[in-house]
Backbone of each chain as nested JSON, in Angstrom:
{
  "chains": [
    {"id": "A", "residues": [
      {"number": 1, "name": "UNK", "atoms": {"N": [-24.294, 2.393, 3.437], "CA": [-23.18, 2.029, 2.55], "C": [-22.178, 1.144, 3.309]}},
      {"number": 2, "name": "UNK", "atoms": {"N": [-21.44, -0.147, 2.47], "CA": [-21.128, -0.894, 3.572], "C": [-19.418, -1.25, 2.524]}},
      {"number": 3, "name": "UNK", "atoms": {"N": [-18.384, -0.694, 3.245], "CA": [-17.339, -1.243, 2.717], "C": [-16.508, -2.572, 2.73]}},
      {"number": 4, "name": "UNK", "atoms": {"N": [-16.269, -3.293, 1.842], "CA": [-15.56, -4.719, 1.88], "C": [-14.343, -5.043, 1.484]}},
      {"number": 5, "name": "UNK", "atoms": {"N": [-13.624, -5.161, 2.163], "CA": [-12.481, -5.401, 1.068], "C": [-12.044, -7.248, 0.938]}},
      {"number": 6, "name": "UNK", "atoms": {"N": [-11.559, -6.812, -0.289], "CA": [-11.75, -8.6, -0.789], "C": [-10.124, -8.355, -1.32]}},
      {"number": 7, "name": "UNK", "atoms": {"N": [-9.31, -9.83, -0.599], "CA": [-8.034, -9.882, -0.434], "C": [-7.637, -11.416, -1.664]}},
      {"number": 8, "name": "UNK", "atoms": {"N": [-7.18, -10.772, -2.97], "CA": [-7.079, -11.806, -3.759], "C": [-5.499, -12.312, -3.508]}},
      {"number": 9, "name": "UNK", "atoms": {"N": [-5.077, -13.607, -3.412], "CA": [-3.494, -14.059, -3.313], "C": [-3.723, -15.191, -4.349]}},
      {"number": 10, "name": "UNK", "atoms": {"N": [-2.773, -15.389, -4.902], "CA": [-2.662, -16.564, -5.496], "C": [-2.134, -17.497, -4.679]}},
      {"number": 11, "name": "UNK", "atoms": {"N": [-2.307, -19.253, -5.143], "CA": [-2.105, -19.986, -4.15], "C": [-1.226, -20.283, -3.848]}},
      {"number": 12, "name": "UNK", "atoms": {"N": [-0.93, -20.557, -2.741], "CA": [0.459, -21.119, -2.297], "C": [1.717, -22.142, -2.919]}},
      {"number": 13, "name": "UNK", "atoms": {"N": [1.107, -22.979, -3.765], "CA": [1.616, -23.847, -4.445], "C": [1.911, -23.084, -5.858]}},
      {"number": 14, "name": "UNK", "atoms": {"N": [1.464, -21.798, -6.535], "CA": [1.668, -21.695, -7.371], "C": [3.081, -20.562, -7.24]}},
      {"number": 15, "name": "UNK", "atoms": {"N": [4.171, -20.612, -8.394], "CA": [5.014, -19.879, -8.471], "C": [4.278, -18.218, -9.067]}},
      {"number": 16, "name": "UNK", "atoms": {"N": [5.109, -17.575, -7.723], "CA": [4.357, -16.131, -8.184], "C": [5.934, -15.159, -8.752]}},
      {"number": 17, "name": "UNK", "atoms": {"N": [5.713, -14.836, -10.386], "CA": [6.766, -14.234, -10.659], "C": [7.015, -12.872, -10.413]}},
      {"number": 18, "name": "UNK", "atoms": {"N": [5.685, -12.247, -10.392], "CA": [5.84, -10.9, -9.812], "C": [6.548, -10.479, -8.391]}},
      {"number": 19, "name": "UNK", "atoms": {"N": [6.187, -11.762, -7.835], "CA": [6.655, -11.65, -6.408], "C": [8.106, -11.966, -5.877]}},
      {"number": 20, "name": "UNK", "atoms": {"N": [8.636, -13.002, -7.008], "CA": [10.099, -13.049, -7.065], "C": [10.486, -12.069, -7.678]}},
      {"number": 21, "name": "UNK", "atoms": {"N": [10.516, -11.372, -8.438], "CA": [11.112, -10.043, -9.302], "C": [11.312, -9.104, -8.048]}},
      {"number": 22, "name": "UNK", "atoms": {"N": [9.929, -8.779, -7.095], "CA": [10.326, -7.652, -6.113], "C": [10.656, -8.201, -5.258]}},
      {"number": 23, "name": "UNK", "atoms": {"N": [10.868, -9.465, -4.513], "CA": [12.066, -10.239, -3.851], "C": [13.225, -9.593, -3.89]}},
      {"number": 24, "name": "UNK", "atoms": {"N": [13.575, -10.245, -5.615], "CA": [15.049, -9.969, -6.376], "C": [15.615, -8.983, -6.047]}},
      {"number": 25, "name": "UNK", "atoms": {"N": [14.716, -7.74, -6.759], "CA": [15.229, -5.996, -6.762], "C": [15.348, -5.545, -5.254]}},
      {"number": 26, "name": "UNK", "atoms": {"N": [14.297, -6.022, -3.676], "CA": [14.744, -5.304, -2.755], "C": [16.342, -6.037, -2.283]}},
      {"number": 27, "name": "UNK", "atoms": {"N": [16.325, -7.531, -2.728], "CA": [17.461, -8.131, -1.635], "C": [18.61, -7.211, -2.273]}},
      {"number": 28, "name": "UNK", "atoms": {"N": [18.803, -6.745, -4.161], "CA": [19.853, -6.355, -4.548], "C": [19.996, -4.567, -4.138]}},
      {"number": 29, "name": "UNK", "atoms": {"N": [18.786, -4.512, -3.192], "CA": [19.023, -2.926, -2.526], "C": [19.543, -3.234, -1.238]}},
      {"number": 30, "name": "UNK", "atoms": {"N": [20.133, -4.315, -0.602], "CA": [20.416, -4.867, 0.509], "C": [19.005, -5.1, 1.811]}},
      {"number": 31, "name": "UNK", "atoms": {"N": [18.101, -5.413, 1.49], "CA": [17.288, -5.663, 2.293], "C": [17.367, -7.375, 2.101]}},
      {"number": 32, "name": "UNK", "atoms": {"N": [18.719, -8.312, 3.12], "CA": [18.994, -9.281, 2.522], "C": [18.183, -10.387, 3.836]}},
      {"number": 33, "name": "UNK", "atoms": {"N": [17.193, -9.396, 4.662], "CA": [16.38, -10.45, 5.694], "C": [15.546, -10.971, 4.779]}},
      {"number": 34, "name": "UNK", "atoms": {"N": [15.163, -10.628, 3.617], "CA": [13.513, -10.92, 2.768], "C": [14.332, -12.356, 2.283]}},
      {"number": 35, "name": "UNK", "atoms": {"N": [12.866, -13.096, 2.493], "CA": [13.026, -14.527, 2.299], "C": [12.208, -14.837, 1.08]}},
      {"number": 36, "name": "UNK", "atoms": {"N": [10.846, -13.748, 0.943], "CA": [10.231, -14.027, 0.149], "C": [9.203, -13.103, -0.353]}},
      {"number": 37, "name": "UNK", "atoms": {"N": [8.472, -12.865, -1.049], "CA": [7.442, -11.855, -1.522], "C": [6.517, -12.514, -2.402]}},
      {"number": 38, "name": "UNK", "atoms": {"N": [5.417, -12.41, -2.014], "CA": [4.094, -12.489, -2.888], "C": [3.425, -11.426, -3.079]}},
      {"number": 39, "name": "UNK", "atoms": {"N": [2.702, -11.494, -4.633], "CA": [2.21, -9.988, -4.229], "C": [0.336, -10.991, -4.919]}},
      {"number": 40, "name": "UNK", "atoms": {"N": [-0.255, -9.736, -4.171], "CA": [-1.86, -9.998, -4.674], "C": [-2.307, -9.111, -5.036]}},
      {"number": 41, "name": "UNK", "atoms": {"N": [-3.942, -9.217, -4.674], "CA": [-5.023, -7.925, -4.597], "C": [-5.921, -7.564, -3.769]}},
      {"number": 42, "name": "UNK", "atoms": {"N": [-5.977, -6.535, -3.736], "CA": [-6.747, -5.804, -2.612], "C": [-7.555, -4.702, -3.019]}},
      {"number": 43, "name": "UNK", "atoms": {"N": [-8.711, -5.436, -3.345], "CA": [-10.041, -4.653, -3.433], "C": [-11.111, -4.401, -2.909]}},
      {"number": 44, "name": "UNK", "atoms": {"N": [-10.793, -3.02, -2.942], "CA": [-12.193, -2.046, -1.886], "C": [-13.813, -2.015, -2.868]}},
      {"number": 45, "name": "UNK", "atoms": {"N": [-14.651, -2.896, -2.378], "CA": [-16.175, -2.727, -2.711], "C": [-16.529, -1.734, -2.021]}},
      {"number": 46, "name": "UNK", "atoms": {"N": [-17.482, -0.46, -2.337], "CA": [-18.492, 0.044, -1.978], "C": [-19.703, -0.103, -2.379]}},
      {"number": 47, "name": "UNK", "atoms": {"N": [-20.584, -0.971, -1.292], "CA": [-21.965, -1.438, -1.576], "C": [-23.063, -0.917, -0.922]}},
      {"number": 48, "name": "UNK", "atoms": {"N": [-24.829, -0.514, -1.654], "CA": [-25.348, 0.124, -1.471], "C": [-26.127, -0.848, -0.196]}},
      {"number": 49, "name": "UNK", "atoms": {"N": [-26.076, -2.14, -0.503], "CA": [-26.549, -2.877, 0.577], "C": [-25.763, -4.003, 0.615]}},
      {"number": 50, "name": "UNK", "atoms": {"N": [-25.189, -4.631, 1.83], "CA": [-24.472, -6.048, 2.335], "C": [-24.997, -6.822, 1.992]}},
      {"number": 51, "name": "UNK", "atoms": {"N": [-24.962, -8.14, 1.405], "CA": [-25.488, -9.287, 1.223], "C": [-24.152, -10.389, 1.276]}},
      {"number": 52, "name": "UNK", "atoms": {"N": [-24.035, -11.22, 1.722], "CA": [-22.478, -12.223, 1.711], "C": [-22.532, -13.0, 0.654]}},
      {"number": 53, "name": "UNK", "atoms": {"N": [-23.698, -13.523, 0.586], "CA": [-23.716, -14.347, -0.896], "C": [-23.398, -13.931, -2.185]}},
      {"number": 54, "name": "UNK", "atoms": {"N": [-23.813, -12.41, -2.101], "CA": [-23.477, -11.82, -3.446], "C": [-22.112, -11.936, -4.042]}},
      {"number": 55, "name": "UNK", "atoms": {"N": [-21.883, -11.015, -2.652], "CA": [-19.624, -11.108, -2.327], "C": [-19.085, -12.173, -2.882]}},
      {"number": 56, "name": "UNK", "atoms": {"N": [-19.638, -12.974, -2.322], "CA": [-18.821, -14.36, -2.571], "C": [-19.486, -14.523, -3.97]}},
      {"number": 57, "name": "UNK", "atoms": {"N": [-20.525, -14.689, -4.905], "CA": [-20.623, -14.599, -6.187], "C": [-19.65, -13.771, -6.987]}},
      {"number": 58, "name": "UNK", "atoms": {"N": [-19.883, -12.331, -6.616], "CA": [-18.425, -11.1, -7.112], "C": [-17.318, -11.96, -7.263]}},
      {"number": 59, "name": "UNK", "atoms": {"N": [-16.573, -12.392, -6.247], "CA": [-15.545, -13.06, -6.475], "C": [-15.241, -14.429, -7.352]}},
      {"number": 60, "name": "UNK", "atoms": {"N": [-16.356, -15.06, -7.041], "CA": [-15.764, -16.196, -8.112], "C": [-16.303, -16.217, -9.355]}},
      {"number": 61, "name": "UNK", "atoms": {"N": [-17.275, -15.068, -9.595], "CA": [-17.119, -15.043, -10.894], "C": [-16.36, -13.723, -11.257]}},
      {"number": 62, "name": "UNK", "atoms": {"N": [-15.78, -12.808, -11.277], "CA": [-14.86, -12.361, -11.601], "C": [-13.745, -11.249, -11.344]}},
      {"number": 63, "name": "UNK", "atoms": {"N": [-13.572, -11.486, -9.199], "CA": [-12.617, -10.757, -9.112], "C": [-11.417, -11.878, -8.744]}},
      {"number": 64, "name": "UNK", "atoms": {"N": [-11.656, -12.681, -8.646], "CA": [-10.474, -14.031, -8.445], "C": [-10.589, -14.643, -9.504]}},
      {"number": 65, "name": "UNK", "atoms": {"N": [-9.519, -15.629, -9.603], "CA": [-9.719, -16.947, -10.391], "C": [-9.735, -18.127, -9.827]}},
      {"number": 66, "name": "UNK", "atoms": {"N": [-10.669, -18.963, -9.705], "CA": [-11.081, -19.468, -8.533], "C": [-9.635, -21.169, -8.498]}},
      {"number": 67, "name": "UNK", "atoms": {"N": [-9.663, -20.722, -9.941], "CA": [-8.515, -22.136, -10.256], "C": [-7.223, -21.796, -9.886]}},
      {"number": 68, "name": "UNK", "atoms": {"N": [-6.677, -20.647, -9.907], "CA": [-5.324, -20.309, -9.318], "C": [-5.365, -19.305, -8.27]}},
      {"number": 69, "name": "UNK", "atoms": {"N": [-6.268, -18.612, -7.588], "CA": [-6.31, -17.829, -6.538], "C": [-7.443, -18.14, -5.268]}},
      {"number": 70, "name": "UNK", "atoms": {"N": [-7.15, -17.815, -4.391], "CA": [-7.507, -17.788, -3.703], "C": [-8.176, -16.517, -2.734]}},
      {"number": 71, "name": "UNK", "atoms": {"N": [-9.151, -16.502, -1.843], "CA": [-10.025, -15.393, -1.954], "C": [-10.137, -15.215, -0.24]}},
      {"number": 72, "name": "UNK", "atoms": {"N": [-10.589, -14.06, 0.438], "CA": [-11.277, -14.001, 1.613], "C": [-11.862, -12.576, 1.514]}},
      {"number": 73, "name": "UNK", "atoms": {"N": [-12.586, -12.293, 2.282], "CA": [-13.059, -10.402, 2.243], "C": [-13.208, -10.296, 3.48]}},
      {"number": 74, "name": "UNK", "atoms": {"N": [-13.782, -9.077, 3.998], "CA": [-14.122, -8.754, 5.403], "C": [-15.087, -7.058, 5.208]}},
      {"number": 75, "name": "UNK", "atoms": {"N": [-15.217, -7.411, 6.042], "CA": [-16.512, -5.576, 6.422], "C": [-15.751, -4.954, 6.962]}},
      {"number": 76, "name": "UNK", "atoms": {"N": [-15.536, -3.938, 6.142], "CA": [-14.543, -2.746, 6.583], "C": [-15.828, -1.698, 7.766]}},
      {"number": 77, "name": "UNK", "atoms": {"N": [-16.533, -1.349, 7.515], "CA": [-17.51, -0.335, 8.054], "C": [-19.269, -0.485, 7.142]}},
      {"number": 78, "name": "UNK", "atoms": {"N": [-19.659, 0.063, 7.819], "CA": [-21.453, 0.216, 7.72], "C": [-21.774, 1.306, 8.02]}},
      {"number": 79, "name": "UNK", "atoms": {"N": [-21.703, 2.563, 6.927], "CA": [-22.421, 3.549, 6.953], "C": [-23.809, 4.044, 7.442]}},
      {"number": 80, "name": "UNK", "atoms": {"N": [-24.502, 4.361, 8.057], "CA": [-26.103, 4.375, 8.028], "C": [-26.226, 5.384, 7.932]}},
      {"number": 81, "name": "UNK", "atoms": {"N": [-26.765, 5.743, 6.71], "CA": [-27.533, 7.01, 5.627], "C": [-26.44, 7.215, 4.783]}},
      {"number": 82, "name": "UNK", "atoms": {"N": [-25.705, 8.086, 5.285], "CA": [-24.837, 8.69, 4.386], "C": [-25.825, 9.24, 2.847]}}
    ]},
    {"id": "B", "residues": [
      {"number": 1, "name": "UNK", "atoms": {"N": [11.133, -16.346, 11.795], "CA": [10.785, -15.35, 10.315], "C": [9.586, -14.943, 10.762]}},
      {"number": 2, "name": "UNK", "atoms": {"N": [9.43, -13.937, 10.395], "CA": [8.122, -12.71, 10.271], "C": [7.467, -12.576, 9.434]}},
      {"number": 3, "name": "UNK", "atoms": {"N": [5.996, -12.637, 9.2], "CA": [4.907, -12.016, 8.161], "C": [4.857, -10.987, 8.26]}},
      {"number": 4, "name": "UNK", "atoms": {"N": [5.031, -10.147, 7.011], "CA": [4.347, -8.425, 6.784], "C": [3.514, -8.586, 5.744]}},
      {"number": 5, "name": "UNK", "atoms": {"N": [2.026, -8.017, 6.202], "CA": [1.463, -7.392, 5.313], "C": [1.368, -6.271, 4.794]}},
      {"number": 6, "name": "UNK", "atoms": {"N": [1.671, -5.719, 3.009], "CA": [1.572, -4.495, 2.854], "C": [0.498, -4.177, 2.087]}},
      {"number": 7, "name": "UNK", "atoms": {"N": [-0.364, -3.041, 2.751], "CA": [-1.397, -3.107, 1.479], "C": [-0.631, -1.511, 0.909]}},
      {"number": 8, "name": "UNK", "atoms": {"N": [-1.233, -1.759, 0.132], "CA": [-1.126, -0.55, -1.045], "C": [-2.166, 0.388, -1.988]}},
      {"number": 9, "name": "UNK", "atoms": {"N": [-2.566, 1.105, -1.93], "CA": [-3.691, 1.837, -2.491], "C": [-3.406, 3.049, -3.106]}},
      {"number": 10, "name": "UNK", "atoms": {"N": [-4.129, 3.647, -4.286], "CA": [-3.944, 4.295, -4.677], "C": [-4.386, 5.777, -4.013]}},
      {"number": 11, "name": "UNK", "atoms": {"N": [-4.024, 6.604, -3.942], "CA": [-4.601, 7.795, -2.849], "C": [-5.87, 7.854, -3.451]}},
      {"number": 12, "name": "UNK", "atoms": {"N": [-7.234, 8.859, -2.892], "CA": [-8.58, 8.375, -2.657], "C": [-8.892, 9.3, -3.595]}},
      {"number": 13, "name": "UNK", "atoms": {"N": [-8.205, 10.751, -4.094], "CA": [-8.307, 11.599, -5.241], "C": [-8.327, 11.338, -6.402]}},
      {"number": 14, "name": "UNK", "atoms": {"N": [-7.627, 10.335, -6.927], "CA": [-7.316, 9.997, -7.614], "C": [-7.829, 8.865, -8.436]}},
      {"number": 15, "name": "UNK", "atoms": {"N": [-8.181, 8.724, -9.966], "CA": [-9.086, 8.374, -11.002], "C": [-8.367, 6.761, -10.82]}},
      {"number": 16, "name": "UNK", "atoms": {"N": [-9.328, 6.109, -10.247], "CA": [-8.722, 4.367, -10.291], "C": [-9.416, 4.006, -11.854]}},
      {"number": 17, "name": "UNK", "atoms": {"N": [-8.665, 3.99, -13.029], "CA": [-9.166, 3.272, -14.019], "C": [-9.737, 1.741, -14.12]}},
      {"number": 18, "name": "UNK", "atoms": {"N": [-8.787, 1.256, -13.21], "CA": [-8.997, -0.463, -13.127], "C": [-10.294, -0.757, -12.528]}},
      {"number": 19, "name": "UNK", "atoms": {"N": [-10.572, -0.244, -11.17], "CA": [-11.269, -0.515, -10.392], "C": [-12.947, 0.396, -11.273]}},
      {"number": 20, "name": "UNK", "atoms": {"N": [-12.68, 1.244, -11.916], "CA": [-13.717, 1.58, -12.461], "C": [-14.482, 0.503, -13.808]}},
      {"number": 21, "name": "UNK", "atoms": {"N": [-13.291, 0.136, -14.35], "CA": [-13.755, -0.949, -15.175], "C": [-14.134, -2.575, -14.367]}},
      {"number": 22, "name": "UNK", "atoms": {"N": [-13.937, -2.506, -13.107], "CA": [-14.634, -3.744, -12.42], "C": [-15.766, -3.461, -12.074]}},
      {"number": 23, "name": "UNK", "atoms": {"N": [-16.08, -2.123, -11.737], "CA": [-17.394, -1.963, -11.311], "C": [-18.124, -1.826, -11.887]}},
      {"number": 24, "name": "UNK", "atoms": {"N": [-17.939, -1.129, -13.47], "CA": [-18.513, -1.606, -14.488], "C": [-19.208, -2.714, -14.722]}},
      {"number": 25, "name": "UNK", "atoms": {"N": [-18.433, -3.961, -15.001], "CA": [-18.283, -5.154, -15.02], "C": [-19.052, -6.061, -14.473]}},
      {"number": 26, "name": "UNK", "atoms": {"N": [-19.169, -5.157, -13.143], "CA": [-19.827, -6.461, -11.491], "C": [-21.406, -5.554, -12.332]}},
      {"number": 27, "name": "UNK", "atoms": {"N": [-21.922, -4.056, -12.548], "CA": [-22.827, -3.735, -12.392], "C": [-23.648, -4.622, -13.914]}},
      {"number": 28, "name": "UNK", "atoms": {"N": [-22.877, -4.531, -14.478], "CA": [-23.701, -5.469, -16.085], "C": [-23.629, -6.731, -15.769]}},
      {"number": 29, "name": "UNK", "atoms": {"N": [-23.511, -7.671, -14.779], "CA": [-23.32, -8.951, -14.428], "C": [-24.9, -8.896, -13.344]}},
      {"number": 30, "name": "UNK", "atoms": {"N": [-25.046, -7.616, -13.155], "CA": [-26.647, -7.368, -12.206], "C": [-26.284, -7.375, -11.078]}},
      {"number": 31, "name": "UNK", "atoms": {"N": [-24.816, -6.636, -10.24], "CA": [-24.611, -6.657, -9.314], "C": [-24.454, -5.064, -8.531]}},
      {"number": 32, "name": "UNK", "atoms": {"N": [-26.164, -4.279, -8.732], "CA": [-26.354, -2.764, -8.944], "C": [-25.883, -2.183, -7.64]}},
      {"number": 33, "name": "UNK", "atoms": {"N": [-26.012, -3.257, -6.512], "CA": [-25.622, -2.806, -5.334], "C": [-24.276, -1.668, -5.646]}},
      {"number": 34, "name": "UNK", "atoms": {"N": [-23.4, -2.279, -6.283], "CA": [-22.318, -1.613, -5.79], "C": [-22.233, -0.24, -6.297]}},
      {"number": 35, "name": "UNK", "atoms": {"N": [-21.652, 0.357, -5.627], "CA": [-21.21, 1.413, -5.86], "C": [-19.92, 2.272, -6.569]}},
      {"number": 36, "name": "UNK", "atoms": {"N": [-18.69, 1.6, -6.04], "CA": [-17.432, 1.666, -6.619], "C": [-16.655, 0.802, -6.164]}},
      {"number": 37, "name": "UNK", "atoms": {"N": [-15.462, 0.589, -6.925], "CA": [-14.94, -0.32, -6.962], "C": [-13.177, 0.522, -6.847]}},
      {"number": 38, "name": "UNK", "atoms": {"N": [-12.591, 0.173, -5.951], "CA": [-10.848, 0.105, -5.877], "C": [-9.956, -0.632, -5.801]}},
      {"number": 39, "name": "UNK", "atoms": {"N": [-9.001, -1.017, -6.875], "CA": [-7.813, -1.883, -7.165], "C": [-6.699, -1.378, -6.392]}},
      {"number": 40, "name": "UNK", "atoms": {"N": [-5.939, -2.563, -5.211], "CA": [-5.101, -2.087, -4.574], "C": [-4.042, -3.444, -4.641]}},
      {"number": 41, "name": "UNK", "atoms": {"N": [-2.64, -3.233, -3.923], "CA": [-1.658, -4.301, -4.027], "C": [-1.848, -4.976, -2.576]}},
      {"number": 42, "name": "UNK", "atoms": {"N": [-1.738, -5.868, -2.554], "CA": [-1.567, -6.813, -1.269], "C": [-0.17, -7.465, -1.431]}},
      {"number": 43, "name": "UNK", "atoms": {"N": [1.018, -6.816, -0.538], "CA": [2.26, -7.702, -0.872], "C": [2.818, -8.469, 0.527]}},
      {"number": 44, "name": "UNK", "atoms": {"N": [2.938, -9.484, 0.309], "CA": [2.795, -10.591, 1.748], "C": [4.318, -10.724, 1.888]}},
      {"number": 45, "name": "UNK", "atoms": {"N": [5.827, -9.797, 2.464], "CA": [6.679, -10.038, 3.077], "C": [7.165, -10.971, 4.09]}},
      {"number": 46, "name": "UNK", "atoms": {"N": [7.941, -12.744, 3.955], "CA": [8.763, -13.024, 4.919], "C": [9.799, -12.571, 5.389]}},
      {"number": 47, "name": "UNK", "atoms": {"N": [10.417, -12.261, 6.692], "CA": [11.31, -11.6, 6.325], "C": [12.061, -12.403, 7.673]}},
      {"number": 48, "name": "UNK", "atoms": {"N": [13.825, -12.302, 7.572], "CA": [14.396, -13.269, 8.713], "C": [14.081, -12.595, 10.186]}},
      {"number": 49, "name": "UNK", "atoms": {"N": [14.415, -11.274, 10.113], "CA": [14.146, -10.394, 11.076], "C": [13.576, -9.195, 10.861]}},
      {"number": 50, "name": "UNK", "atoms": {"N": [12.283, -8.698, 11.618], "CA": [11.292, -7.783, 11.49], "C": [12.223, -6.434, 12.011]}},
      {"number": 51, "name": "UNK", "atoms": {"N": [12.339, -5.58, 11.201], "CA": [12.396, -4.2, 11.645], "C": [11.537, -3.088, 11.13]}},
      {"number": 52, "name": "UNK", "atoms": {"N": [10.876, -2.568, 11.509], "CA": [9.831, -1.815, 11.306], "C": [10.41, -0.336, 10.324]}},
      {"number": 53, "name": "UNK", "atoms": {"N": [11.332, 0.053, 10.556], "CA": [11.691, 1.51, 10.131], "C": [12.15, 1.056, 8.55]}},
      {"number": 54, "name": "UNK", "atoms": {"N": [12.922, -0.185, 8.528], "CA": [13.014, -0.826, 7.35], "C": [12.33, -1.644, 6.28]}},
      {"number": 55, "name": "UNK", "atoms": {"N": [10.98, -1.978, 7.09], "CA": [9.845, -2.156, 6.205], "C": [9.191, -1.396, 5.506]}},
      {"number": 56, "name": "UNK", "atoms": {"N": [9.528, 0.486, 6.48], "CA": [8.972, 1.694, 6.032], "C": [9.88, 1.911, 4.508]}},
      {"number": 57, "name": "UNK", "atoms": {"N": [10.928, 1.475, 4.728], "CA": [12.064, 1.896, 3.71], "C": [11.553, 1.137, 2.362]}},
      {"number": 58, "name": "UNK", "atoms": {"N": [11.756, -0.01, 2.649], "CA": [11.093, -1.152, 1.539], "C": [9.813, -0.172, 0.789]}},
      {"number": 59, "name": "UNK", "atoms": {"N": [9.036, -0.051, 1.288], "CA": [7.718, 0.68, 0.645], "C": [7.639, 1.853, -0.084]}},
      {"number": 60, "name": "UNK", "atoms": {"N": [8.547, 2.523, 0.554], "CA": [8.937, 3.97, 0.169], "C": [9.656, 3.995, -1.328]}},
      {"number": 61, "name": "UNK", "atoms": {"N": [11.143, 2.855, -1.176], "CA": [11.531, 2.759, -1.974], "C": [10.841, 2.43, -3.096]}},
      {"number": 62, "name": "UNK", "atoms": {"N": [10.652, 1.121, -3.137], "CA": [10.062, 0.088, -3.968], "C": [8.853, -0.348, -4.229]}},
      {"number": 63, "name": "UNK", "atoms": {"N": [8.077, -0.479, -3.573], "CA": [6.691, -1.381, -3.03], "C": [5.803, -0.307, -3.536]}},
      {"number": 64, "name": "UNK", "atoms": {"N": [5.787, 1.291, -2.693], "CA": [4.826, 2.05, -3.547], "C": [5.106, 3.205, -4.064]}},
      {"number": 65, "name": "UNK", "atoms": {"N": [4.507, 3.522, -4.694], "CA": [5.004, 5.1, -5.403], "C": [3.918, 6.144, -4.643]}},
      {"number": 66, "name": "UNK", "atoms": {"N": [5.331, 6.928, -3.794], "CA": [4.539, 7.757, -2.399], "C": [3.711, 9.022, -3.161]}},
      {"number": 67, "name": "UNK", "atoms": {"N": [4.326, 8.734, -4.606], "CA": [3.251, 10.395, -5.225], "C": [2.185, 9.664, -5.577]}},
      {"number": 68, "name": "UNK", "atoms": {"N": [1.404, 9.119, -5.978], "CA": [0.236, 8.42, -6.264], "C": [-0.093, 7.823, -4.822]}},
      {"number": 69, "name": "UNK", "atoms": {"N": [0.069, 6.624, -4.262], "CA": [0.055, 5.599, -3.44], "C": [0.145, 6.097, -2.031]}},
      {"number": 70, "name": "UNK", "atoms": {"N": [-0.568, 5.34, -1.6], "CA": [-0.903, 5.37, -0.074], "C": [-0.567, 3.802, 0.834]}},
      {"number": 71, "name": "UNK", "atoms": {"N": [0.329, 3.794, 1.416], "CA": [0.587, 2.249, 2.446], "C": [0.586, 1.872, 3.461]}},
      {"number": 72, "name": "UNK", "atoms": {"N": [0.23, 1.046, 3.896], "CA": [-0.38, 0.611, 5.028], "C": [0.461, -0.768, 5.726]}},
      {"number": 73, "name": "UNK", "atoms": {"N": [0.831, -1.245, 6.743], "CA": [1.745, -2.412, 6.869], "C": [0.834, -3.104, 8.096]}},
      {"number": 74, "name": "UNK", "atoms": {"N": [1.117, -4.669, 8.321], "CA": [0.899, -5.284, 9.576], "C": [1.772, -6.317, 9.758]}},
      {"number": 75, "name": "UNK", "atoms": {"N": [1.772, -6.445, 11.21], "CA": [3.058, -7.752, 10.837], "C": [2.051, -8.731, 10.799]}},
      {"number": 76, "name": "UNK", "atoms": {"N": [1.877, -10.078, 10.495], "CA": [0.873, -11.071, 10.63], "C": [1.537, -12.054, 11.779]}},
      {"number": 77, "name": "UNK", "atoms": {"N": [2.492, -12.599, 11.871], "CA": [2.517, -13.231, 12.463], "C": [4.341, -14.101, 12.597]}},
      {"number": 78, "name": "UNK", "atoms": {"N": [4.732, -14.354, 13.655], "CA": [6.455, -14.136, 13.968], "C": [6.465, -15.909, 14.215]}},
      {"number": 79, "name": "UNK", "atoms": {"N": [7.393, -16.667, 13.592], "CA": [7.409, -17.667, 14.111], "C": [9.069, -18.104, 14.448]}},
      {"number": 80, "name": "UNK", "atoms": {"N": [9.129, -18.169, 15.778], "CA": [10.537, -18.531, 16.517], "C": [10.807, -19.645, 16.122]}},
      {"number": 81, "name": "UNK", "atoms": {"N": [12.09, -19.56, 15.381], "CA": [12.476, -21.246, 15.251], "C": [12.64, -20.781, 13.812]}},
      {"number": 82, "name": "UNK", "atoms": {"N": [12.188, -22.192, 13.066], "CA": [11.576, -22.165, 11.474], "C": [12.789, -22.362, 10.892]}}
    ]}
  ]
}
C-alpha cells in the first residue's frame, strides 16, 4: 500500500478569495505580520499499487483544474503487505 | 518574510465525506488501485516575521477546528530583505 499526497494550489496569478477572507479575519485578531494567505488542497491517496502516470492522470482529470490550479504529489510511505 | 506551510486534516476517525466521494469518482473513472481517498487544507502563510508559538495560535484559533482537525506546520522558506 503506497501513500501520496497530492498538493492542489491555485495559481499564483490568480486572485484567491478564500485566502484573503482568512488573511482579513487573522490580521483583525492582531496577527498584523501576515502579509498574505492562500489556501489549497491536500489530498491523501491510498493506493493498492504505485504507478506515476496514473497520479498524474488522477489529477488532471479530476483532482485539480488543470486551467486554474496547479498540482505536485509526493510518496508519503510504501507499505509491504500490510 | 517567511513561508508557512499549514496542512490541515481531518482526524483519521473520522467519516471524510468529500474524500469518499473522490474515491468514488477516481474508482468509476477505472482507477481500482486506490483505496481511499482524504480531503485536507493546504494554507500557504507569508508572514513579516516568523514566530512559531504564534503560528500555533493562528491554527488553533482560526485555521483549524482542534475538535475535528488535526495540524501540521513547516516553515518553507525565509527570505532576508524583500
Amino acid at each position: 500500500m503506497t501513500t501520496v499526497r497530492v498538493y492542489v494550489t491555485l495559481k499564483p496569478s490568480l486572485l484567491d478569495s478564500a485566502g484573503r477572507t482568512v488573511a482579513g479575519s487573522l490580521k483583525k485578531l492582531g496577527y498584523t505580520e501576515l502579509s498574505e494567505a492562500r489556501i489549497g488542497k491536500l489530498i491523501e491517496l491510498k493506493l493498492e499499487n504505485y504507478d506515476e502516470a496514473r497520479v498524474k492522470e488522477m489529477c488532471d482529470k479530476l483532482l485539480a483544474n488543470p486551467v486554474i490550479e496547479d498540482y505536485r504529489f509526493e510518496v508519503v510511505k510504501e507499505t509491504v503487505g500490510a
